[in-house]
OpenMM code with the backbone's topology and positions (N, CA, C; nanometers):
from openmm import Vec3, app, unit

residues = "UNK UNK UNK UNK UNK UNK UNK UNK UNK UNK UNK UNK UNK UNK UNK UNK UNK UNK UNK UNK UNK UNK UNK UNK UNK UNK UNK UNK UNK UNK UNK UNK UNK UNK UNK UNK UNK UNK UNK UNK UNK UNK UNK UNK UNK UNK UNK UNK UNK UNK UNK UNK UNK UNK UNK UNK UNK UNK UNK UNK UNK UNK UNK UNK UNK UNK UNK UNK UNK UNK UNK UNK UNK UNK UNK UNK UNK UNK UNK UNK UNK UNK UNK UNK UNK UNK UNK UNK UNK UNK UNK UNK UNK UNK UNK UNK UNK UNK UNK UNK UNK UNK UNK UNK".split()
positions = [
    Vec3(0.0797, -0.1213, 0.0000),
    Vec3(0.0000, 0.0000, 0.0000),
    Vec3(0.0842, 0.1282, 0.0000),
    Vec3(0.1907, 0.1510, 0.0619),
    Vec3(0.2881, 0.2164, 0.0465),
    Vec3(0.3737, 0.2347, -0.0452),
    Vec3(0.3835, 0.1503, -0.1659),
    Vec3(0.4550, 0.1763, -0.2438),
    Vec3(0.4586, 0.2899, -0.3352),
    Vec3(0.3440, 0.3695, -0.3818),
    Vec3(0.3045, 0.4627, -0.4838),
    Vec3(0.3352, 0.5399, -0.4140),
    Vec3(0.3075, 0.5855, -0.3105),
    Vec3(0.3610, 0.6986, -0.2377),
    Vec3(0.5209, 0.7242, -0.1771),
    Vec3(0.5658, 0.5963, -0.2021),
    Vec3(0.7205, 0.6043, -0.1841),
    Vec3(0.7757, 0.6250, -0.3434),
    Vec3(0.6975, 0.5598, -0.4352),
    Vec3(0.7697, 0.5932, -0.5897),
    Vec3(0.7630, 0.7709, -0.6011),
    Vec3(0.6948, 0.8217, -0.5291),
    Vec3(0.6658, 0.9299, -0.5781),
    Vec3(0.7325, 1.0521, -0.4570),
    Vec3(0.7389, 0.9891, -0.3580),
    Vec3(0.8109, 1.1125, -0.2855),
    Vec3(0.9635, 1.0803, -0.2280),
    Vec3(0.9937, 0.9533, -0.2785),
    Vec3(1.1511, 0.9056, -0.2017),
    Vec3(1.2071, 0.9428, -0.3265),
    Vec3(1.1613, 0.7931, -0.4130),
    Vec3(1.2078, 0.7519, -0.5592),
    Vec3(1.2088, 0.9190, -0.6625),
    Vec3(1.1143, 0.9633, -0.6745),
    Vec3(1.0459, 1.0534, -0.7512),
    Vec3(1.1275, 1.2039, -0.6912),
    Vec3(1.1733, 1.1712, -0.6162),
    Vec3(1.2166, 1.3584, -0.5221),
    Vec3(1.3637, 1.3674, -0.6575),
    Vec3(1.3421, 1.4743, -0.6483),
    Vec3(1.4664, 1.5452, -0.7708),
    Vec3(1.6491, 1.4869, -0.7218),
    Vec3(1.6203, 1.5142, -0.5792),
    Vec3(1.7704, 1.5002, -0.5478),
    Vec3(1.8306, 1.3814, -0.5412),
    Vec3(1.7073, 1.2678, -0.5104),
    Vec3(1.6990, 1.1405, -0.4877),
    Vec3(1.7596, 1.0508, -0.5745),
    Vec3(1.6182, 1.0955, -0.6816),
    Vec3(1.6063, 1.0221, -0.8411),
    Vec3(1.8204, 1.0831, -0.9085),
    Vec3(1.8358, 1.2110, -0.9181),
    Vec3(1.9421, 1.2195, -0.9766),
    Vec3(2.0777, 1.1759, -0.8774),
    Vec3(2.0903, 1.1267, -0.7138),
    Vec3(2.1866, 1.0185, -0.6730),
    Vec3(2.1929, 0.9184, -0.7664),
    Vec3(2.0839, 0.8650, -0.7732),
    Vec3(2.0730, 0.7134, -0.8400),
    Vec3(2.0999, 0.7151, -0.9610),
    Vec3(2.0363, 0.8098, -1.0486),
    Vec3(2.1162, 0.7623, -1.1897),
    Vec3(2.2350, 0.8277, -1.2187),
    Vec3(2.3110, 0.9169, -1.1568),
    Vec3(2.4367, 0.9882, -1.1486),
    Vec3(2.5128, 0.8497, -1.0195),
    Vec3(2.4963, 0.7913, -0.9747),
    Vec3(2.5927, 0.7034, -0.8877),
    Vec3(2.5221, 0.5385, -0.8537),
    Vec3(2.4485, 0.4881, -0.8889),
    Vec3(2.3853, 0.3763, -0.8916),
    Vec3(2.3108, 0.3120, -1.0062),
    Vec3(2.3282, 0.1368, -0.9559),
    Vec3(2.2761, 0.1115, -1.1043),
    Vec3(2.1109, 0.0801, -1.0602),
    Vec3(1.9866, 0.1238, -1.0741),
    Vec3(1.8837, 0.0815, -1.0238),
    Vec3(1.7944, -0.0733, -1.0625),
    Vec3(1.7389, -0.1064, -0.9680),
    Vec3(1.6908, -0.2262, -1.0543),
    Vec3(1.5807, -0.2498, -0.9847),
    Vec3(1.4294, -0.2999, -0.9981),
    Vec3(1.2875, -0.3414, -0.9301),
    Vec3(1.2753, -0.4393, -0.9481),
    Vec3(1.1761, -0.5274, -0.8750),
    Vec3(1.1695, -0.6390, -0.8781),
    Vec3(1.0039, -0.6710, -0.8217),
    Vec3(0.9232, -0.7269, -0.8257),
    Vec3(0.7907, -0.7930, -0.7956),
    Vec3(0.8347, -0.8804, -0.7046),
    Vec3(0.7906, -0.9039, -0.6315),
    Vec3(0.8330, -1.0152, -0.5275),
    Vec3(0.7263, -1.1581, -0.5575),
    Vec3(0.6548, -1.1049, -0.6224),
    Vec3(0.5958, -1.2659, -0.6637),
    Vec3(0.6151, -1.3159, -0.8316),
    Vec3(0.7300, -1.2725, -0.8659),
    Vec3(0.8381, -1.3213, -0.9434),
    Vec3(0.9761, -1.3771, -0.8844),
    Vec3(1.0011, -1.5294, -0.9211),
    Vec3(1.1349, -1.5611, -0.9012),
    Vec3(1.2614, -1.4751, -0.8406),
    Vec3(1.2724, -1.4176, -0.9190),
    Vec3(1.3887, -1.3269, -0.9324),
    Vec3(1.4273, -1.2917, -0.8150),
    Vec3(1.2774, -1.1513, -0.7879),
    Vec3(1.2986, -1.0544, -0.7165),
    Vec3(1.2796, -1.1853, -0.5644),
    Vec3(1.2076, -1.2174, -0.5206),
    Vec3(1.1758, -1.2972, -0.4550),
    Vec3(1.2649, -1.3724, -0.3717),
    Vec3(1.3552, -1.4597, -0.4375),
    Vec3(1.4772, -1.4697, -0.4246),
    Vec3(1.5853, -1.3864, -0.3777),
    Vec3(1.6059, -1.2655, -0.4479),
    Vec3(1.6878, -1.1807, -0.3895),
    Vec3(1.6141, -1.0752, -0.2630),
    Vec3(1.4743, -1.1193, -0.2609),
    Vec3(1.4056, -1.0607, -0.0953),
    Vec3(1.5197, -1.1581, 0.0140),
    Vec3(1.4719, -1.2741, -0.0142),
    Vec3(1.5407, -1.4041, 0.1262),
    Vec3(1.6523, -1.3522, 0.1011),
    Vec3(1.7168, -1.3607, 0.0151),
    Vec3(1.8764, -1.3379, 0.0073),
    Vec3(1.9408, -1.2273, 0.1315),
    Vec3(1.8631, -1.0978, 0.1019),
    Vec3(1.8822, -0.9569, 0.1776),
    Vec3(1.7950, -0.9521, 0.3075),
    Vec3(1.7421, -1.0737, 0.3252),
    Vec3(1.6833, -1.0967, 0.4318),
    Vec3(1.5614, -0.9691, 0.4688),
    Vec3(1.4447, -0.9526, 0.3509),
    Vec3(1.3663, -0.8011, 0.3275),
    Vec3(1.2953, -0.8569, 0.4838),
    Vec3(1.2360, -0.7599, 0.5425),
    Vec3(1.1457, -0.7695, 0.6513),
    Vec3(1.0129, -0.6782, 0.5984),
    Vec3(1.0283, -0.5880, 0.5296),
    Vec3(0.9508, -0.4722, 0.5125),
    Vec3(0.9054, -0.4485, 0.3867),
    Vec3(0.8096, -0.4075, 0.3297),
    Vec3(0.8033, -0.3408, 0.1913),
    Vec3(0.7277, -0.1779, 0.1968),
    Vec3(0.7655, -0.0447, 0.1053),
    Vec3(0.8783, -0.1122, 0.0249),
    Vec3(1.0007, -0.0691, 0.0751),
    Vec3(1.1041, -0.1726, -0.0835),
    Vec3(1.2481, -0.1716, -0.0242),
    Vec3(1.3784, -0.1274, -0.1242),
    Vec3(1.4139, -0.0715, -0.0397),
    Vec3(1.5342, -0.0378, -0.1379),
    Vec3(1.6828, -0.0738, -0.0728),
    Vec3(1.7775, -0.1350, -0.1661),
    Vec3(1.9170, -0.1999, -0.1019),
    Vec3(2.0120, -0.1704, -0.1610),
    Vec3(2.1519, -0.1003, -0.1186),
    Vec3(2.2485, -0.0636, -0.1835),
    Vec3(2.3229, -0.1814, -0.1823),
    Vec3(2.3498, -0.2595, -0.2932),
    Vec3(2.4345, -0.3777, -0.3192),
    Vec3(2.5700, -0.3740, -0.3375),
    Vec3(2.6626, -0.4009, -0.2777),
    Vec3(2.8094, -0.4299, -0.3274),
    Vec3(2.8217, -0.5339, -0.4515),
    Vec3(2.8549, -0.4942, -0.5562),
    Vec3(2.8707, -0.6465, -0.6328),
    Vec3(2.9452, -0.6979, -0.6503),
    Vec3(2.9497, -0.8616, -0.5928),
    Vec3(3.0367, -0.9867, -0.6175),
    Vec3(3.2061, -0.9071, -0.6474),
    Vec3(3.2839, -0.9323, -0.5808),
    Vec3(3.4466, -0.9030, -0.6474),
    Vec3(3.4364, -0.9717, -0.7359),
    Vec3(3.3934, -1.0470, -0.7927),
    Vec3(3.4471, -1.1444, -0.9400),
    Vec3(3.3168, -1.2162, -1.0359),
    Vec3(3.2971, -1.2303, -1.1523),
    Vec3(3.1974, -1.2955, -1.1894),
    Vec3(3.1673, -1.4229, -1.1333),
    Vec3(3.2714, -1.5129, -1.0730),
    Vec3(3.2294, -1.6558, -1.0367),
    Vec3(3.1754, -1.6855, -0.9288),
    Vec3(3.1634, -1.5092, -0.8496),
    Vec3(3.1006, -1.5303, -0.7240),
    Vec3(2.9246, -1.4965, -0.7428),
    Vec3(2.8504, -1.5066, -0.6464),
    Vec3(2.7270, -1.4830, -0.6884),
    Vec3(2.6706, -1.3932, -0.5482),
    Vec3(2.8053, -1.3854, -0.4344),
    Vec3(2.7696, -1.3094, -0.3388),
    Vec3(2.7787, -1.1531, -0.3031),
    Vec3(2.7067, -1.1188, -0.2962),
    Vec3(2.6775, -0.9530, -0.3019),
    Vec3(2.6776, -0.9256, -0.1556),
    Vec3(2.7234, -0.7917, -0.1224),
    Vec3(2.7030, -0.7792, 0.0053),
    Vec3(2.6155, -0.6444, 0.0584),
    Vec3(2.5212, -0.6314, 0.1111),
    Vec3(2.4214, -0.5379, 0.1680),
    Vec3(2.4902, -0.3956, 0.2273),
    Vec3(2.4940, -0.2853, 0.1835),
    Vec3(2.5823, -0.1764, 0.2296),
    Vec3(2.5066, -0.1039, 0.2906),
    Vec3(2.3664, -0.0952, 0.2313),
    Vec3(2.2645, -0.0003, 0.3186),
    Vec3(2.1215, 0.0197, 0.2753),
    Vec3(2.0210, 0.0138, 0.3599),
    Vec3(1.8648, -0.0280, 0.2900),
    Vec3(1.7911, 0.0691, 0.3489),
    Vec3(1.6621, 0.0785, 0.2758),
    Vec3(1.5526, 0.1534, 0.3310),
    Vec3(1.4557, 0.0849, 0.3308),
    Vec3(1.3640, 0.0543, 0.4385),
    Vec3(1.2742, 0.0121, 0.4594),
    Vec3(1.1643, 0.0645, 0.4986),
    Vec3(1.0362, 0.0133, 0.4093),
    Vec3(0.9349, 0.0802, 0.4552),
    Vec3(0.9339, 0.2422, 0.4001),
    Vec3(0.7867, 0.2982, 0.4307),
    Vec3(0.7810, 0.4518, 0.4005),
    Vec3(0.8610, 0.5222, 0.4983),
    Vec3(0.9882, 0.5879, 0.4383),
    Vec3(1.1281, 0.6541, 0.5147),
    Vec3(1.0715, 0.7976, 0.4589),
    Vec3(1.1551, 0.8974, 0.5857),
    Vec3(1.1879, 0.9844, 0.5383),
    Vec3(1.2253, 1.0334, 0.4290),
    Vec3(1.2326, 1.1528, 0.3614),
    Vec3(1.2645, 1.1855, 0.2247),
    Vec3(1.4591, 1.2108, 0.2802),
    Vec3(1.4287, 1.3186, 0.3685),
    Vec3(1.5758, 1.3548, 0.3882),
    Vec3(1.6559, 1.2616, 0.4272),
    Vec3(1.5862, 1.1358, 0.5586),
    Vec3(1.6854, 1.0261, 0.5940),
    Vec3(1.7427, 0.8972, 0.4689),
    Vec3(1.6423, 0.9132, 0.3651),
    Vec3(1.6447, 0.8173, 0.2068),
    Vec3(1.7505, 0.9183, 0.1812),
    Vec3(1.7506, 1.0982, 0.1516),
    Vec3(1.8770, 1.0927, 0.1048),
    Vec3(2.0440, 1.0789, 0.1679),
    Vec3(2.0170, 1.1058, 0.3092),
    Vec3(2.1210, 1.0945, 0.3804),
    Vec3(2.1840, 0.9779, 0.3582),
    Vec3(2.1021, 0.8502, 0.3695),
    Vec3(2.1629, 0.7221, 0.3672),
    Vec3(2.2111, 0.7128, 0.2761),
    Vec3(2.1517, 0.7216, 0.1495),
    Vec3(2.1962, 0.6848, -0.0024),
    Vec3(2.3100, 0.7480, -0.0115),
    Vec3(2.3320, 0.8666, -0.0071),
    Vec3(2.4471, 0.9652, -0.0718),
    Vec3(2.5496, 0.9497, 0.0894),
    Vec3(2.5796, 0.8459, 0.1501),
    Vec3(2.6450, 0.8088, 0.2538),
    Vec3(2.6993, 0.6869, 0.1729),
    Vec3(2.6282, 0.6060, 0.1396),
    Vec3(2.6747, 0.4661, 0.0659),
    Vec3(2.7083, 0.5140, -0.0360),
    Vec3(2.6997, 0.5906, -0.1401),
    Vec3(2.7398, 0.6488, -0.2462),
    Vec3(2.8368, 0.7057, -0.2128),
    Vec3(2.8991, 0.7653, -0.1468),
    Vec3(3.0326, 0.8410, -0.1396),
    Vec3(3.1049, 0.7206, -0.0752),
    Vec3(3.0789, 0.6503, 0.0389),
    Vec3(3.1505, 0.5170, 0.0898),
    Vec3(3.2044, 0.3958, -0.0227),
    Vec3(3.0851, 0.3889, -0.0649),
    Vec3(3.1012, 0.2609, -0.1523),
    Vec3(3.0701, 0.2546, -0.3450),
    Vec3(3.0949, 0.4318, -0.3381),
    Vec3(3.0158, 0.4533, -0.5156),
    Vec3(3.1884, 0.4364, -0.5588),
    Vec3(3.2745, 0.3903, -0.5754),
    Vec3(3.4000, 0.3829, -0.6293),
    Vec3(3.4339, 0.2101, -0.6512),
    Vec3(3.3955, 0.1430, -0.4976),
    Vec3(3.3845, 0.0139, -0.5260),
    Vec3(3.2765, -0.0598, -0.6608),
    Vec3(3.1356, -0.0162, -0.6226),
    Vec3(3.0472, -0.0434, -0.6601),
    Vec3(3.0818, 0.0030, -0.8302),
    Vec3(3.1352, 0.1060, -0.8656),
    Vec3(3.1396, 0.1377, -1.0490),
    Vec3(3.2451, 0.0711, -1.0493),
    Vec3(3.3645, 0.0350, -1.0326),
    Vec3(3.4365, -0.0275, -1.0386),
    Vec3(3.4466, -0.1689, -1.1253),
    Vec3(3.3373, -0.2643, -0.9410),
    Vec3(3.3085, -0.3945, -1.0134),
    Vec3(3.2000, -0.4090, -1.1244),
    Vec3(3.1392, -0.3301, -1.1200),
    Vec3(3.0675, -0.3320, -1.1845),
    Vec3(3.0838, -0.3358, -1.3694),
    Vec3(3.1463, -0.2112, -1.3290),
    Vec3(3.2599, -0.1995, -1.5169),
    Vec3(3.3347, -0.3303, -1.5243),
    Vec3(3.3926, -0.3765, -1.4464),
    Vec3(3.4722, -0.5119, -1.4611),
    Vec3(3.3652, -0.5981, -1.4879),
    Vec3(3.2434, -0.6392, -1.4493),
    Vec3(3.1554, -0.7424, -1.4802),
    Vec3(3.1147, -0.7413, -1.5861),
    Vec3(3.1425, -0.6123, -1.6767),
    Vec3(3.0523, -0.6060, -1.8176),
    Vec3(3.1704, -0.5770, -1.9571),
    Vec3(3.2532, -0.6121, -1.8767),
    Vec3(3.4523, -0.6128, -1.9796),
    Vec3(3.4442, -0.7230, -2.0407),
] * unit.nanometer
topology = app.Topology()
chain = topology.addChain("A")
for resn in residues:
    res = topology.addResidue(resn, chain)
    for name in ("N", "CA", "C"):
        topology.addAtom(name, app.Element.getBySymbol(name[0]), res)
């Protein structure tokens, strides 16, 4: 029930939306699809909705990602950007990094 109103004032806020596509790669998921579903248990979700800053795998042969920082549930606008642009300056060098290496 919360979700439209988080697409629109977390996701949707100007400063928000341009962290993410200036320093993150974004990605959604349905949770009653495989996929996403899977990577809920994985990150161990408790809450919806959710958003997770992923470390990715040091190497293609790994498949383990590691959790850097999440939002759960309808958050603050300012504490969504604090966190994000905290993991983004912490971990936005690792994260483009492997990432460019995964797609070499």
């Amino acid at each position: 029930p919360d979700s439209a109103e988080f697409c629109r004032t977390i996701l949707g806020a100007p400063q928000i939306a341009a962290l993410i596509n200036s320093s993150m790669v974004a990605w959604g998921g349905c949770v009653e699809f495989e996929e996403a579903h899977w990577l809920s248990e994985q990150l161990s979700v408790a809450s919806f909705p959710y958003v997770g800053v992923i470390e990715p795998p040091p190497n293609t042969r790994s498949t383990k990602a590691k959790l850097v920082e999440c939002l759960e549930g309808l958050v603050d606008s300012g504490l969504a950007l604090a966190k994000l642009t905290r993991a983004a300056d912490h971990y936005g060098s690792i994260i483009a990094g492997r990432g460019a290496h995964r797609y070499e």
